[in-house]
TIROVEX-364656 format. One record per residue: residue number from 1; x, y, z of N, C-alpha, C, O in turn. Coordinates in Angstrom, 3 decimals. Example, Ala and Ser with C-alpha at 12.3 -4.5 7.8 and 13.67 -1.06 7.14 Angstrom:
<nodes>
1:13.190:-5.690:7.800:12.300:-4.500:7.800:13.200:-3.300:7.800:14.236:-3.319:8.465
2:12.850:-2.250:7.080:13.670:-1.060:7.140:12.900:0.030:7.870:13.409:1.138:8.039
</nodes>
This chain:
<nodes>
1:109.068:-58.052:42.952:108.853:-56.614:43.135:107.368:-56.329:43.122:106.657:-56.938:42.322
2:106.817:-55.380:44.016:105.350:-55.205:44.287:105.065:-54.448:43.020:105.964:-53.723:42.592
3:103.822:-54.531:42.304:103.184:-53.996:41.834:103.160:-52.137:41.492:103.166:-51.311:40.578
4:103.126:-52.303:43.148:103.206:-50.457:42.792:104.446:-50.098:42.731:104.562:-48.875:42.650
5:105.780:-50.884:42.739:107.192:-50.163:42.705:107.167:-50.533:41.143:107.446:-49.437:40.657
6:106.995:-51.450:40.016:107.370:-51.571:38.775:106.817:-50.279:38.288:107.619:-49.776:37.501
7:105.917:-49.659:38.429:105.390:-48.242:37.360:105.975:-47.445:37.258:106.169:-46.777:36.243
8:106.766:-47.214:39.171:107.870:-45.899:39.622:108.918:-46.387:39.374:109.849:-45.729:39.839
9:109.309:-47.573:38.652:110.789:-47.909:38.670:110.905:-47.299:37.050:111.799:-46.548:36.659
10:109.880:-47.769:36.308:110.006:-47.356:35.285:109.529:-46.135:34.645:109.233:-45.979:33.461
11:109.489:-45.041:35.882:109.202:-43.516:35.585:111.042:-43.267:35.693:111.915:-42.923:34.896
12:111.004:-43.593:36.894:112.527:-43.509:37.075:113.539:-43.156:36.377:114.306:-42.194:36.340
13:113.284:-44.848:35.419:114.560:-45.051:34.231:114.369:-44.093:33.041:115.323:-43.535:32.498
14:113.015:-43.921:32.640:112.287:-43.015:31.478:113.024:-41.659:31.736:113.755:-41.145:30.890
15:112.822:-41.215:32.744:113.483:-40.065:33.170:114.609:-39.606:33.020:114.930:-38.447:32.755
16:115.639:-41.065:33.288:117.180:-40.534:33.440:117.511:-41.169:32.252:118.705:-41.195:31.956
17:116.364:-41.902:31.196:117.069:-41.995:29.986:117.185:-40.883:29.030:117.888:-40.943:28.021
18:116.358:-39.697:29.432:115.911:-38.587:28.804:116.851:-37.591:28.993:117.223:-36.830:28.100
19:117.399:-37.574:30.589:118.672:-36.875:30.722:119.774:-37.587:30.374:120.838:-37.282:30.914
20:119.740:-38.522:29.539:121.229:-39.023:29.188:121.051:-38.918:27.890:122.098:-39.133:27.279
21:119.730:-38.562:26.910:119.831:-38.198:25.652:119.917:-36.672:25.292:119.804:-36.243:24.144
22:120.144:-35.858:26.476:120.417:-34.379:27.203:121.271:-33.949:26.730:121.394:-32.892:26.112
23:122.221:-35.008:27.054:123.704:-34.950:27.333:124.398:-35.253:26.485:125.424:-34.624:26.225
24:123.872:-36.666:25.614:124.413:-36.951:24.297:124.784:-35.711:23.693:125.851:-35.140:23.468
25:123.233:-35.403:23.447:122.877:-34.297:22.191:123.904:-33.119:23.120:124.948:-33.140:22.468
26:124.090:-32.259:24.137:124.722:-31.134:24.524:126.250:-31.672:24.503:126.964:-30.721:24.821
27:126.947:-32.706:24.280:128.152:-33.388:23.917:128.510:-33.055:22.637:129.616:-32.759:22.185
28:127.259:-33.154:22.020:127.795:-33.336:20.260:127.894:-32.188:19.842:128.628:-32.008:18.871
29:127.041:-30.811:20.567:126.623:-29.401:19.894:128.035:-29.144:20.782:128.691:-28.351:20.107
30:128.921:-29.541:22.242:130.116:-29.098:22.092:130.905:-28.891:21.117:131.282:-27.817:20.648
31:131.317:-30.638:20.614:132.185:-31.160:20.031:131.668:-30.463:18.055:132.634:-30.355:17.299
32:130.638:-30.185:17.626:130.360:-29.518:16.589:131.211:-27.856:16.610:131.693:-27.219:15.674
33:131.157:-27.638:17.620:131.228:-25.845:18.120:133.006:-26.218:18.104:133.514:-25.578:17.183
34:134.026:-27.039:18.838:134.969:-27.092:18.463:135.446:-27.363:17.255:136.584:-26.977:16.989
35:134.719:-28.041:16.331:135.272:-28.323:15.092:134.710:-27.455:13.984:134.614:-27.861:12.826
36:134.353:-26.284:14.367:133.882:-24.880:13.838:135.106:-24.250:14.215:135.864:-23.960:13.289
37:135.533:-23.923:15.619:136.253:-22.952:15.862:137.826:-23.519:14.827:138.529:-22.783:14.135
38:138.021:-25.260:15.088:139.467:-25.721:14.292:139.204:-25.613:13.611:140.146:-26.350:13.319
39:138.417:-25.227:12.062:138.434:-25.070:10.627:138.655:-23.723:10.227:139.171:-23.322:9.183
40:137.896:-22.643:11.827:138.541:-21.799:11.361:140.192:-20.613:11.727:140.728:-19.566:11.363
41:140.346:-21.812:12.718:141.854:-21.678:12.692:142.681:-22.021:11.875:143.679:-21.342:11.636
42:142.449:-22.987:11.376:143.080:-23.371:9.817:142.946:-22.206:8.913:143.944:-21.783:8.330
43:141.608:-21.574:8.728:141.265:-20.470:7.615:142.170:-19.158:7.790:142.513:-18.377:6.902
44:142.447:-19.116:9.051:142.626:-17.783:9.673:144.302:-17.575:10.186:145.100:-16.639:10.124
45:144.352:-19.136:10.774:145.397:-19.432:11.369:146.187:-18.390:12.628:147.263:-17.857:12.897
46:144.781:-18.562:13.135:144.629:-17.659:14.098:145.423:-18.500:15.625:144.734:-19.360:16.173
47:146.615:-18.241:16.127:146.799:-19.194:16.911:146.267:-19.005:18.376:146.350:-19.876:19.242
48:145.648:-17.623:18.570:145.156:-17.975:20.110:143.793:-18.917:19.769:142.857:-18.687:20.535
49:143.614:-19.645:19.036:141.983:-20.639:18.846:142.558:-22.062:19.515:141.808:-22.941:19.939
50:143.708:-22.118:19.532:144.491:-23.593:19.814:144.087:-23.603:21.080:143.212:-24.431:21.334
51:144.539:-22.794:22.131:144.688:-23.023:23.171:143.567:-22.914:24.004:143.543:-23.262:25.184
52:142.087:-22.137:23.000:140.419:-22.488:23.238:140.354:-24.194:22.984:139.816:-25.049:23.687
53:140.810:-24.281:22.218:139.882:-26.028:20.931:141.108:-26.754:22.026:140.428:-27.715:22.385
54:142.275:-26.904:22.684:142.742:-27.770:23.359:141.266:-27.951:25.339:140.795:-28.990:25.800
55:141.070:-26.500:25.857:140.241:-26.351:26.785:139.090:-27.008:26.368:138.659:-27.815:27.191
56:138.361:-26.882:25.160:136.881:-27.533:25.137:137.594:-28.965:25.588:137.670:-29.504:26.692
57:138.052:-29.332:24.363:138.473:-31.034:24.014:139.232:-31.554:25.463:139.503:-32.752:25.535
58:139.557:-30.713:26.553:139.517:-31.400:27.906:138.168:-31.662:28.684:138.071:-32.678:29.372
59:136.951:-30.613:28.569:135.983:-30.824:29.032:135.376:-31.964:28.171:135.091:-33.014:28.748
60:135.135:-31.832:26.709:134.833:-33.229:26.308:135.334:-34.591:27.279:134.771:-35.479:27.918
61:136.434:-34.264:27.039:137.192:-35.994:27.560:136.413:-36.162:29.036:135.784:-37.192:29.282
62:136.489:-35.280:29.804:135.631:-35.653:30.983:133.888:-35.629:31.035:133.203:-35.970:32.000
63:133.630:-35.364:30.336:132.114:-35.669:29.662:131.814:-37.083:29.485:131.005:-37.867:29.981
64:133.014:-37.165:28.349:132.702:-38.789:28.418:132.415:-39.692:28.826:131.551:-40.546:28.631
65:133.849:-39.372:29.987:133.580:-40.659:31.023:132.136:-40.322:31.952:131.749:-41.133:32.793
66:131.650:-39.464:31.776:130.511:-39.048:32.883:129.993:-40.167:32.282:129.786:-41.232:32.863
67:129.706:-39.858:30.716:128.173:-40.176:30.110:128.699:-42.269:29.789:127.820:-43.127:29.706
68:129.709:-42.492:29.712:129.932:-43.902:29.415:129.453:-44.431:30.928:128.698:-45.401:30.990
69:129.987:-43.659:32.345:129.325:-44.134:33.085:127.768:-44.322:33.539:127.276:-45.193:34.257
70:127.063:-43.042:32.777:125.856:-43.313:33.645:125.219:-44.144:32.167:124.051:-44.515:32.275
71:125.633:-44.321:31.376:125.403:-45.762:30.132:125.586:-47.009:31.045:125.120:-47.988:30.464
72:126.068:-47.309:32.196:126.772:-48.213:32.495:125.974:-48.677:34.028:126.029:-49.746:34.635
73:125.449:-47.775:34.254:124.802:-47.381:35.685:123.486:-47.945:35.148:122.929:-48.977:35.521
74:123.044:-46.991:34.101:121.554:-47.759:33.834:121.373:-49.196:33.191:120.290:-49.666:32.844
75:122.152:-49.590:33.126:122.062:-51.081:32.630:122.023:-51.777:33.621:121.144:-52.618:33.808
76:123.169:-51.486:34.580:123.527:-52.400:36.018:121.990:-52.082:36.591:121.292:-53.089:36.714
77:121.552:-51.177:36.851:120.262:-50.647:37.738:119.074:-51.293:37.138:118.371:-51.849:37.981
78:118.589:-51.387:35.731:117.686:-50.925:34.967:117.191:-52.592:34.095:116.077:-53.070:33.884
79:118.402:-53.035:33.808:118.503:-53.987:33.359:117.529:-53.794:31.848:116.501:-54.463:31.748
80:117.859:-53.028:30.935:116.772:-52.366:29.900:116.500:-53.757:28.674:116.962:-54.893:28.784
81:116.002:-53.459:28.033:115.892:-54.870:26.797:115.556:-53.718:25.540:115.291:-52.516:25.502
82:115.705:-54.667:24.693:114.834:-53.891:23.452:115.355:-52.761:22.906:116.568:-52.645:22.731
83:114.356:-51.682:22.540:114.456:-50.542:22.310:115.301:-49.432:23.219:115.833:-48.392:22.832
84:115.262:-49.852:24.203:116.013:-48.687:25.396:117.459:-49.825:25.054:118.452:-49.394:24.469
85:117.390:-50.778:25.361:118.966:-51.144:25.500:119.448:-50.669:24.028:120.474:-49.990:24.086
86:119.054:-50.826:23.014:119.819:-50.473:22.279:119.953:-49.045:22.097:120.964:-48.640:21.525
87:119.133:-48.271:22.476:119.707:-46.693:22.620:120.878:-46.769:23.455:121.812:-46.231:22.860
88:121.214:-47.199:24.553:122.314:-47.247:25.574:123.171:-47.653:24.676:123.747:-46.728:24.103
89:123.592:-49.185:24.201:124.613:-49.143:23.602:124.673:-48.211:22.165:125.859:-48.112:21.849
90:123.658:-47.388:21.043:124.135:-46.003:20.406:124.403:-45.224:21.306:124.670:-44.298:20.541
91:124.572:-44.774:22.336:124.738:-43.500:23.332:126.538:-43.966:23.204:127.365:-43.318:22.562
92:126.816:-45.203:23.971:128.000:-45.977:24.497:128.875:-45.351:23.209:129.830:-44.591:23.373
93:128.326:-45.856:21.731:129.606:-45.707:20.725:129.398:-44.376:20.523:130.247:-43.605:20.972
94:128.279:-43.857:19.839:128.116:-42.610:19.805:129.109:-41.375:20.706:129.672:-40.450:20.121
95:129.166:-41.566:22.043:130.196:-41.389:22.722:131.506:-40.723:22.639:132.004:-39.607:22.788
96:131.954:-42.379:22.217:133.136:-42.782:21.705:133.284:-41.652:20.467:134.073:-40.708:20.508
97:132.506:-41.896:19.528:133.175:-41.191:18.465:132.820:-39.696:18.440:133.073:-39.147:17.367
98:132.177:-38.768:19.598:132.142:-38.038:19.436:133.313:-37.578:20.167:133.763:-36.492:19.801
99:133.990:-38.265:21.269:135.118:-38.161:21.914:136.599:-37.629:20.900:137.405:-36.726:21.121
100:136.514:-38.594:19.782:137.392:-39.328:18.880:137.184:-37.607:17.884:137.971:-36.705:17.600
101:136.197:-37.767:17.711:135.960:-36.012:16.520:136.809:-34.713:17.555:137.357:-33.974:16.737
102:137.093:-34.206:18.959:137.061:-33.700:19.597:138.598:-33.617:19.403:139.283:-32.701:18.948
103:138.953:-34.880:19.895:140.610:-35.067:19.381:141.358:-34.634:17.900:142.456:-34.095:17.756
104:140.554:-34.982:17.040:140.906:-34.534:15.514:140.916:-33.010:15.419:141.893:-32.363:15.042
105:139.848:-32.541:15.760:139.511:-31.575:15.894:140.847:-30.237:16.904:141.011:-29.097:16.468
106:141.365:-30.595:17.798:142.639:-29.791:18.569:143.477:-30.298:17.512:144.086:-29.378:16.967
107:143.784:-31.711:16.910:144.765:-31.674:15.381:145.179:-30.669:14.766:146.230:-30.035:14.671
108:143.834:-30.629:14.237:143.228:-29.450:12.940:143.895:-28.013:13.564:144.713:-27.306:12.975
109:143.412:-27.812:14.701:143.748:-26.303:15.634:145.758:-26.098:15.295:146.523:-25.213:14.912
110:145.845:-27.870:15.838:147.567:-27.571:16.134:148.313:-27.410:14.648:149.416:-26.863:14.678
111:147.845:-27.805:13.463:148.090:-27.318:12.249:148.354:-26.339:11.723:149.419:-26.041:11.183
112:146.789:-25.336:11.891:147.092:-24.111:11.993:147.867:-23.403:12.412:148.483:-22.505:11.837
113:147.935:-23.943:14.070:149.132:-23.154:14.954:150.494:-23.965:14.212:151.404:-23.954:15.042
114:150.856:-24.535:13.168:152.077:-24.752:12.721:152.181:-24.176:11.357:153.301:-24.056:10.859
115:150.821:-23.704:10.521:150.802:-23.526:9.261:151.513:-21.703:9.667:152.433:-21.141:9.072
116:150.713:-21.179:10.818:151.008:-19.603:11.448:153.057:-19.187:11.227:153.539:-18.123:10.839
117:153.565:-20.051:11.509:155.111:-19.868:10.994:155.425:-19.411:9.848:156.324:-18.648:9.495
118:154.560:-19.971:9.256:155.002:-20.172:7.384:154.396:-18.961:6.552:154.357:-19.055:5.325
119:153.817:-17.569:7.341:153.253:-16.555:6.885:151.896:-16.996:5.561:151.004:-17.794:5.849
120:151.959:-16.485:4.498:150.248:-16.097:3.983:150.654:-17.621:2.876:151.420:-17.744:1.920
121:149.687:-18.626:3.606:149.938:-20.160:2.625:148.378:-19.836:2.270:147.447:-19.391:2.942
122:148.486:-20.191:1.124:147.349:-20.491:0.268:146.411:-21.970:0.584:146.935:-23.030:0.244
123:144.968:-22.003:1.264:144.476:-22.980:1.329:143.169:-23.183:0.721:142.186:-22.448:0.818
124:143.318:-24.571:-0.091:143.119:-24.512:-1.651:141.833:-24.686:-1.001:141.549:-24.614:0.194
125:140.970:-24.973:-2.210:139.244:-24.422:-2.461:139.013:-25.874:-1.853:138.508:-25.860:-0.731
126:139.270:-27.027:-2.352:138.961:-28.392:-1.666:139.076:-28.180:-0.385:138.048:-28.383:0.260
127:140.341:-27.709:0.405:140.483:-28.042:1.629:138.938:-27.416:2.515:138.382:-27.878:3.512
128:138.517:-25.970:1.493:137.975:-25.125:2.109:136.403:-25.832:2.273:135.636:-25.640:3.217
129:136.179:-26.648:1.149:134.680:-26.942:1.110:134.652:-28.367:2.001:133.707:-28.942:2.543
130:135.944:-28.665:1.932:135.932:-30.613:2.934:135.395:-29.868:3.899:134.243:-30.248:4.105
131:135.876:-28.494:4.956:135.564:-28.286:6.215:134.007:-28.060:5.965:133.230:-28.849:6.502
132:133.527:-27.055:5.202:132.091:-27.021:5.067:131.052:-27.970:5.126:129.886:-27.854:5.502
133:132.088:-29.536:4.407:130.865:-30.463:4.253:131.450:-31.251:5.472:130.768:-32.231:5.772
134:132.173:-31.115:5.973:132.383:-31.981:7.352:131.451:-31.344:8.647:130.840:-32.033:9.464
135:131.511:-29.698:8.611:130.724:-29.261:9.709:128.840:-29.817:8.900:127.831:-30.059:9.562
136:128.951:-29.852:7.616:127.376:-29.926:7.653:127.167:-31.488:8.392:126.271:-31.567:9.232
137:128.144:-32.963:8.028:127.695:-34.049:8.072:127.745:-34.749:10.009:127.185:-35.645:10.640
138:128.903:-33.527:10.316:128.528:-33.585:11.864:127.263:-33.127:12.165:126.589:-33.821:12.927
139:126.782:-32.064:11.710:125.491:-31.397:12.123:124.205:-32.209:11.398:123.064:-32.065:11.838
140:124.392:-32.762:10.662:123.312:-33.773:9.843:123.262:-35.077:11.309:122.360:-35.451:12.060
141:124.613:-35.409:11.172:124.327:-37.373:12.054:123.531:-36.416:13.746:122.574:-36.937:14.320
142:124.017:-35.353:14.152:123.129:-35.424:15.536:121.675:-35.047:15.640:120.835:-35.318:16.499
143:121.595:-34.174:14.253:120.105:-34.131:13.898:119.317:-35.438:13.714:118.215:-35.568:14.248
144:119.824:-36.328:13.026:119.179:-37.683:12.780:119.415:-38.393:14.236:118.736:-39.345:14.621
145:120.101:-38.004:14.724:120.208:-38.417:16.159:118.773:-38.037:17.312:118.101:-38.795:18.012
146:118.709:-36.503:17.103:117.790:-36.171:17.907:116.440:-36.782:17.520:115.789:-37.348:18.399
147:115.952:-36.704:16.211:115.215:-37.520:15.498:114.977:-39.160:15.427:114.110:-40.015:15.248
148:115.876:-39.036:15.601:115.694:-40.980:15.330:115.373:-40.939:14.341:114.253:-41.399:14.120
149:116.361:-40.228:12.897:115.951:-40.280:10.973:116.613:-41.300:10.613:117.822:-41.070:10.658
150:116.229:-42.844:10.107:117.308:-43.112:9.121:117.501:-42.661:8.346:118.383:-43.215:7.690
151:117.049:-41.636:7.862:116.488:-41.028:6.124:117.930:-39.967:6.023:118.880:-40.087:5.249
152:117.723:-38.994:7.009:119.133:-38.310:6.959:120.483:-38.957:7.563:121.606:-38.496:7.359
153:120.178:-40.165:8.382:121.329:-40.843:8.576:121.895:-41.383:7.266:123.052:-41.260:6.862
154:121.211:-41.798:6.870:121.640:-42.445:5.015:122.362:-40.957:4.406:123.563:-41.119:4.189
155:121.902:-39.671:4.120:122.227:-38.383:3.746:123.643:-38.054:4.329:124.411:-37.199:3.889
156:123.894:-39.047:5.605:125.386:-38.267:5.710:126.405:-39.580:5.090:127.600:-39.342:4.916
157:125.938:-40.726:4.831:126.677:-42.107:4.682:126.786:-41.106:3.470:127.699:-40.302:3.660
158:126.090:-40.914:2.229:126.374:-40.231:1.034:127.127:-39.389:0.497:127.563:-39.118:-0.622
159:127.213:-38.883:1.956:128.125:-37.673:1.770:129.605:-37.642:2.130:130.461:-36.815:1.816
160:129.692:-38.727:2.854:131.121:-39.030:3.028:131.682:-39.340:1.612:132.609:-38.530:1.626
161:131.750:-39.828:0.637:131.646:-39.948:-0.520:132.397:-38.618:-1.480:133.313:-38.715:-2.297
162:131.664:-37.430:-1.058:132.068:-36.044:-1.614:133.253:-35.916:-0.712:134.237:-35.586:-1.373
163:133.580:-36.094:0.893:134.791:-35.755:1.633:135.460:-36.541:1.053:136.512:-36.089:0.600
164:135.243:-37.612:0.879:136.731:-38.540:0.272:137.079:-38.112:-1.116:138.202:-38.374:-1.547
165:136.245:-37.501:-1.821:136.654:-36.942:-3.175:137.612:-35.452:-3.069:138.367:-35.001:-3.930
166:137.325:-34.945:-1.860:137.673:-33.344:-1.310:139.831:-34.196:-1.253:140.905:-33.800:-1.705
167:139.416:-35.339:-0.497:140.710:-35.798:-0.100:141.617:-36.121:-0.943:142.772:-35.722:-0.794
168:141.271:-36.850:-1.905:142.003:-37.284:-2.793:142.465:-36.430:-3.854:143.292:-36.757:-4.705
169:141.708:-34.973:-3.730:142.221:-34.114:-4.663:143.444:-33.240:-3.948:144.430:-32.709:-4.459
170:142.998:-33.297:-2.575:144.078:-32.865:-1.901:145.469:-33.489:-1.872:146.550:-32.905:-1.807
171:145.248:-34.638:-1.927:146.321:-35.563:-1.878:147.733:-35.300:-3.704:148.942:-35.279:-3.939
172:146.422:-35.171:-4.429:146.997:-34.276:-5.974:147.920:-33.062:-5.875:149.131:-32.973:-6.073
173:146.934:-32.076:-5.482:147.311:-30.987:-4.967:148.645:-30.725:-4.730:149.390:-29.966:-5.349
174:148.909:-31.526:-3.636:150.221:-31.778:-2.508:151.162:-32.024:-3.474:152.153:-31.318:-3.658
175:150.860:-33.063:-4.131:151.798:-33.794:-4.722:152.538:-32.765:-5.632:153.728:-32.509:-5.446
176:151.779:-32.165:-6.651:152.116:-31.522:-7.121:152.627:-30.326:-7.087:153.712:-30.043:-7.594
177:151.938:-29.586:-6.528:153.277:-28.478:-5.860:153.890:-28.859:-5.032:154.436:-27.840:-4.610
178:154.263:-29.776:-4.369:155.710:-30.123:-3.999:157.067:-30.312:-4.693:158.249:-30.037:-4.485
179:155.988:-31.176:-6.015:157.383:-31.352:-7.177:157.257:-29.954:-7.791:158.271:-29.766:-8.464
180:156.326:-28.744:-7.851:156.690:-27.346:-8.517:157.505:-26.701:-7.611:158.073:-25.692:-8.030
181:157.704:-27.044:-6.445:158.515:-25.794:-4.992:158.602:-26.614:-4.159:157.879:-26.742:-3.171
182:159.670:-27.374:-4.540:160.080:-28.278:-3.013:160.439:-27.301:-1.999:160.725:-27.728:-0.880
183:160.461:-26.292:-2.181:160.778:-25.706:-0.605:159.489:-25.132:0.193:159.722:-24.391:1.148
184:157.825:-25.496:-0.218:156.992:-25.564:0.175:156.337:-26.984:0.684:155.143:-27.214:0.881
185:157.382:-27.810:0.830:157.128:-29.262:0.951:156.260:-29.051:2.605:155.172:-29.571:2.852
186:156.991:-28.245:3.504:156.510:-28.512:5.022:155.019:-27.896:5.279:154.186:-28.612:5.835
187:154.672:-26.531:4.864:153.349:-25.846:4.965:152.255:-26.559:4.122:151.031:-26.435:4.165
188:152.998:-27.292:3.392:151.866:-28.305:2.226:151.521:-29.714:2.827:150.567:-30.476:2.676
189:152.801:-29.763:3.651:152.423:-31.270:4.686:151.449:-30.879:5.583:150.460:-31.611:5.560
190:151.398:-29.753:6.543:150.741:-29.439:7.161:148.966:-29.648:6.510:148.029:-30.260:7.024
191:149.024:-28.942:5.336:147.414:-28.833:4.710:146.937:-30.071:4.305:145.725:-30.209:4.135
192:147.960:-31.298:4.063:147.520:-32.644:3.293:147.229:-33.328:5.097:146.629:-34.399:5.199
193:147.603:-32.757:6.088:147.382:-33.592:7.065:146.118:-33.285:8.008:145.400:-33.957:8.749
194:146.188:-32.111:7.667:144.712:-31.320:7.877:143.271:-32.001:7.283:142.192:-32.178:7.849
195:143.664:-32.269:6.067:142.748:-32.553:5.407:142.856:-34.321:6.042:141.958:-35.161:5.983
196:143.905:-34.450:6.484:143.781:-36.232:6.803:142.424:-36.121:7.909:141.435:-36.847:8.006
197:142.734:-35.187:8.500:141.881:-35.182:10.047:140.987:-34.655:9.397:140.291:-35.668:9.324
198:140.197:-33.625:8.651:138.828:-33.689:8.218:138.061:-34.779:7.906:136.860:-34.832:8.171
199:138.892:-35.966:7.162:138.276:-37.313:6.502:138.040:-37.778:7.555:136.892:-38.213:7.653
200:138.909:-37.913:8.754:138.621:-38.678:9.888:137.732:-38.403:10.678:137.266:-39.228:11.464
201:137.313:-37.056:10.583:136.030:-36.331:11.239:134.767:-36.923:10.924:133.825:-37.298:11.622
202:135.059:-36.907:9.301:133.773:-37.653:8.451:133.647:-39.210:8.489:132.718:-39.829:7.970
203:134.399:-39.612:8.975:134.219:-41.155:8.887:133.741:-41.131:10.508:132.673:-41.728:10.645
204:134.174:-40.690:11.517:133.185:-40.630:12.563:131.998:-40.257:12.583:131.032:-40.877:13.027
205:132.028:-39.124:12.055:130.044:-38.797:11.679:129.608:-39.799:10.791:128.394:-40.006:10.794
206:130.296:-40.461:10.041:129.526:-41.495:9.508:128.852:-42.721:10.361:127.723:-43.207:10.291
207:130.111:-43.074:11.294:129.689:-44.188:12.312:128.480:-43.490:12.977:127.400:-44.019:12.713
208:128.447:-42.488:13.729:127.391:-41.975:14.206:126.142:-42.388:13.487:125.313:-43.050:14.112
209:125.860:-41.967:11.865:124.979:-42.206:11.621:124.102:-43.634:11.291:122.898:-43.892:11.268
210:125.601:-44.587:10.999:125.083:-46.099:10.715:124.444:-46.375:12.481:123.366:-46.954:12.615
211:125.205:-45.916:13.680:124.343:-46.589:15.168:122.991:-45.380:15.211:122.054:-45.571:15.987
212:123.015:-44.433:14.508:121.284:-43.805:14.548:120.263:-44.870:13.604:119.172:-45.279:14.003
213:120.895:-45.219:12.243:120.497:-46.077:11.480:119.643:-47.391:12.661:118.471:-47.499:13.021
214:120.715:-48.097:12.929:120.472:-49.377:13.921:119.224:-48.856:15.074:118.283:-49.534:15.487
215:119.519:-47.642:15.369:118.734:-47.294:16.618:117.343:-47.439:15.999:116.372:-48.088:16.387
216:117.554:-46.475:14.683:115.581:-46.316:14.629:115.357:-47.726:13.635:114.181:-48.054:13.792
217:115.884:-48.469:12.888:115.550:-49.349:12.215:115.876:-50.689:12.512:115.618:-51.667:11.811
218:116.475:-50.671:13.624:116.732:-52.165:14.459:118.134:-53.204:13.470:118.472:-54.338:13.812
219:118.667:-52.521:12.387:119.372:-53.159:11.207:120.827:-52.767:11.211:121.271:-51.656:10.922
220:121.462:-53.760:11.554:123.221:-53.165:11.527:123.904:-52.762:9.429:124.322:-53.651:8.687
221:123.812:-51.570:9.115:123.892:-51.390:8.008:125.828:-51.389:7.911:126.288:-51.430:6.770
222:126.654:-51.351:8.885:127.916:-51.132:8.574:128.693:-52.385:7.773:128.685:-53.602:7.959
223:129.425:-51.449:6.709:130.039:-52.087:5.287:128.875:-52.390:4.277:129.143:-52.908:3.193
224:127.862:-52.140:4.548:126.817:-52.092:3.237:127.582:-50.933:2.047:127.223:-49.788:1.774
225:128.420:-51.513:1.653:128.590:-50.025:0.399:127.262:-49.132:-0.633:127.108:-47.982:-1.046
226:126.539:-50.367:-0.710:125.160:-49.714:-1.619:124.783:-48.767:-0.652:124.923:-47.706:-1.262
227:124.384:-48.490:0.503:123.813:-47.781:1.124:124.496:-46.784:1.029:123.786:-45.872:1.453
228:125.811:-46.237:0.617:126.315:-44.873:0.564:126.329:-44.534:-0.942:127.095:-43.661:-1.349
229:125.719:-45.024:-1.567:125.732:-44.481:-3.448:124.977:-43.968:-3.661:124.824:-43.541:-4.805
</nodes>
């Protein structure tokens, strides 16, 4: 390749790697904005929100495949090394699990729209703060995203920690007023499963943050348990 095409090849790629970190980031502030509107269909149990949070989470799904393809395009084209390839493959999973939050997320919606039958259910203070700290640790991993922080990527590994504590009290919860009013067994399944899909929210923002981790520090930290204490 001549001389003067390597400088423009690599304005090129610089360019469309910039619009594919565009897109990441306007993917994730979707998929954040749906899992705002499902927490507070749960709160509200508002059921016309279902049939919004099912419409985003179709445009997600076709997002995806946009952005897995042009992940896929610049490699074939670009042939990247280093530092850029490994942003491509965080973009690739990153992706993935923001895909994966999007899905949980219409869950959460269809809950609500099942908790809405069962008239005025009480949803306990855990369930209420898991959603709080799930919308903060989504909104933490794409910040460390836009950043390239390990510092707050570590801040959301930590915090998964408090969601799994949110869970397991939920899991109490359940238990127990089920054996006080077994005939609240079904609206209580609904809230223990709700809360299943919040944890699962958080364990995706977690992955997010271990491939921001890798991105800015070159170090695969996943299953390090010290790193989340």
């Amino acid at each position: 390749m001549g001389s003067g095409k390597q400088p423009l090849l690599k304005r090129h790629f610089d360019r469309e790697l910039q619009q594919l970190k565009k897109r990441i980031l306007s993917m994730g502030g979707i998929v954040e904005d749906l899992i705002v509107r499902s927490i507070e269909a749960l709160r509200s149990r508002d059921r016309s929100l279902v049939a919004e949070a099912m419409r985003i989470e179709e445009a997600i799904d076709a997002e995806e495949v946009e952005i897995e393809e042009d992940c896929l395009k610049l490699i074939a084209l670009y042939q990247p090394v280093a530092g850029d390839l490994r942003f491509i493959a965080a973009v690739l999973k990153i992706n993935s699990e923001l895909e994966r939050m999007g899905d949980l997320a219409v869950h959460i919606a269809e809950r609500a729209r099942d908790l809405s039958a069962f008239g005025d259910i009480h949803v306990p203070t855990d369930l209420r703060r898991m959603g709080t700290d799930v919308q903060s640790m989504v909104r933490r991993s794409l910040e460390s995203l836009v950043n390239q922080d390990s510092e707050l990527a570590l801040q959301v590994l930590q915090a998964d920690n408090t969601v799994d504590e949110h869970h397991r009290r939920m899991f109490d919860f359940v238990a127990e007023q089920v054996q006080a009013d077994p005939t609240q067994t079904m609206p209580l399944l609904h809230l223990l499963t709700a809360s299943r899909y919040l944890e699962r929210i958080a364990d995706a923002a977690t992955n997010i943050a271990e491939d921001v981790y890798y991105l800015a520090e070159g170090e695969i930290i996943r299953h390090r348990a010290e790193l989340a204490e």
